[in-house]
N, C-alpha and C positions, 0 to 999 in steps of 0.2 A: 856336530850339530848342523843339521840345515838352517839356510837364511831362508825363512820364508817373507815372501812379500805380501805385501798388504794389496789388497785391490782397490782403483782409484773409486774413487765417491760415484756413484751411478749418476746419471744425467737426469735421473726421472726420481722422484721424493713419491716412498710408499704415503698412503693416511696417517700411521705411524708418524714417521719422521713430519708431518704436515702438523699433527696432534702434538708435538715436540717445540717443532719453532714456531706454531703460534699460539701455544697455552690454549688451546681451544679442546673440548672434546670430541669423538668421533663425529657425528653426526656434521657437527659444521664444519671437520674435518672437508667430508666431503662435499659438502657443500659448495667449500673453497676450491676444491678441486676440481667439480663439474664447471663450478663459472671462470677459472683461469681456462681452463681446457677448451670451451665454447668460444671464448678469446681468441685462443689458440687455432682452433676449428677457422675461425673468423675468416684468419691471414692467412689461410691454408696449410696449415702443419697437420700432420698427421700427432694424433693423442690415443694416450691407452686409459681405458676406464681404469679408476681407482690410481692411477699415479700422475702426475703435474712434472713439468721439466722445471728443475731444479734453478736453471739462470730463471725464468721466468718467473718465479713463485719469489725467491727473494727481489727481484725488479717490483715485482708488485706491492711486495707486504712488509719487505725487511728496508732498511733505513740502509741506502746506498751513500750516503754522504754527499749526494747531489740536492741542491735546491731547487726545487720547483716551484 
């Protein structure tokens, strides 16, 4: 039997997995996605339509356990 390996977690979250961690449906999927990305854009990153970088999107939306 081969050991296969698993592939690490991409850097970049499809609409999907956006649709996933925030309960939301398509639509505001992207939504969320155009306005992280323009963020993004902002500070000079380069962004691909239709997917969000994945530290980014939880810093944003997901509860880091920092107080602000």
């Amino acid at each position: 039997m081969k050991n296969r390996r698993t592939a690490p977690p991409s850097t970049q979250m499809s609409v999907k997995e956006v649709m996933e961690a925030a309960g939301v449906g398509k639509n505001t999927a992207y939504q969320i996605i155009k306005r992280l990305n323009a963020e993004l854009e902002a500070m000079g990153k380069l962004t691909f339509r239709g997917r969000v970088n994945r530290r980014f999107f939880e810093e944003k939306l997901c509860y880091d356990g920092k107080d602000d």
